[in-house]
C-alpha positions as CSV (number, residue, x, y, z in Angstrom):
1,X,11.5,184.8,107.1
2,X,8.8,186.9,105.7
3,X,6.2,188.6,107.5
4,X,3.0,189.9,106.2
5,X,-0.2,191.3,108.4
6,X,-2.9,188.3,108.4
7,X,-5.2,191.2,106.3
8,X,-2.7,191.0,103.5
9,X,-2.0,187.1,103.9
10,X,-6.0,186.7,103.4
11,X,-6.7,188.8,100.8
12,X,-3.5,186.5,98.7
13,X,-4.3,184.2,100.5
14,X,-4.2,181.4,97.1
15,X,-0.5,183.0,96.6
16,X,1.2,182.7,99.7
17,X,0.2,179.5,100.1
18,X,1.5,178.5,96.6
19,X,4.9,180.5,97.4
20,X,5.1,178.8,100.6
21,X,4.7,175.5,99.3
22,X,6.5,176.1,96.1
23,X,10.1,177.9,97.6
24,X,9.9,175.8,100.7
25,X,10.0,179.4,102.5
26,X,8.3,179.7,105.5
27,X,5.7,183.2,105.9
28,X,5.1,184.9,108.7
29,X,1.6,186.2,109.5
30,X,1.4,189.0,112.1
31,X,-2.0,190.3,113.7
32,X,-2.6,193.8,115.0
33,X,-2.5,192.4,119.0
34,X,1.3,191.0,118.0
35,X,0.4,187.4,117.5
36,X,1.9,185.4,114.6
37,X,1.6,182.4,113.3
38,X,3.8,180.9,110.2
39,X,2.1,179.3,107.2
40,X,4.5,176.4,105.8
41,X,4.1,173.4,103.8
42,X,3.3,170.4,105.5
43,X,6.7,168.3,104.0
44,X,9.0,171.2,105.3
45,X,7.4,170.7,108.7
46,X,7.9,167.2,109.1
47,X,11.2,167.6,108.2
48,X,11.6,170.5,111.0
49,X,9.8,167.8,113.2
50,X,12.4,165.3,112.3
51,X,15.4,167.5,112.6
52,X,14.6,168.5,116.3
53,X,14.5,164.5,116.8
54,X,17.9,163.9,115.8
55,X,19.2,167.3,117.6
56,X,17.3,166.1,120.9
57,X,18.5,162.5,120.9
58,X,21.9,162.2,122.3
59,X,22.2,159.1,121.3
60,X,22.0,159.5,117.2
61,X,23.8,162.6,117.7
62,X,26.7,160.4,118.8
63,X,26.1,158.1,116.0
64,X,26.4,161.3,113.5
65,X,29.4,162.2,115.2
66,X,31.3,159.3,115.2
67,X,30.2,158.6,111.7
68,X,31.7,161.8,110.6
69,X,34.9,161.2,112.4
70,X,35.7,157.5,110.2
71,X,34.6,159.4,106.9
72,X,36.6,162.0,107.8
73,X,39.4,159.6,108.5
74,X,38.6,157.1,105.5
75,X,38.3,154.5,108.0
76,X,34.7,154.0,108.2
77,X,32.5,151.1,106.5
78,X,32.7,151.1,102.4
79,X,29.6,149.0,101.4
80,X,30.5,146.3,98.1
81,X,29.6,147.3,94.9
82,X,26.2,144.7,95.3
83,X,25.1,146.6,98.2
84,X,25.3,149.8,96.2
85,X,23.5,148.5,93.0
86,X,20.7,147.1,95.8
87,X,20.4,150.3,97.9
88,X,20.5,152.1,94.2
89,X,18.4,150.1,92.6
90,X,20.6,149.6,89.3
């Protein structure tokens, strides 16, 4: 992750936010007592959000596990052709 000093992050301030937003790359902005904070765009967040979820909960982390395990195998659910054109929308 980047870092720049909150001085430099507001004087380009138009820029960073664009880059941030743009290359989905999170910036972090230091201050001269050592604080940060880390300027990202608000889609990459929720995705952070909803990544910690699915980490945190056992449960779908079993789920996930198990589901790789049949893939992995070739034994796990194969939808029908309809149900492929439906979830695809062809």
């Amino acid at each position: 992750m980047d870092s720049v000093s909150v001085n430099r992050f507001r004087d380009n301030l138009k820029a960073f936010v664009e880059e941030a937003i743009s290359n989905h790359t999170p910036l972090k902005v230091t201050r001269r007592s050592g604080e940060a904070f880390v300027v990202m765009s608000a889609d990459d967040w929720e995705r952070e959000q909803e990544t910690l979820y699915v980490l945190q909960n056992s449960s779908l982390m079993r789920q996930l596990a198990e589901s790789a395990a049949t893939h992995t195998q070739g034994s796990g659910y194969a939808p029908k052709d309809e149900e492929v054109d439906e979830i695809t929308r062809l």
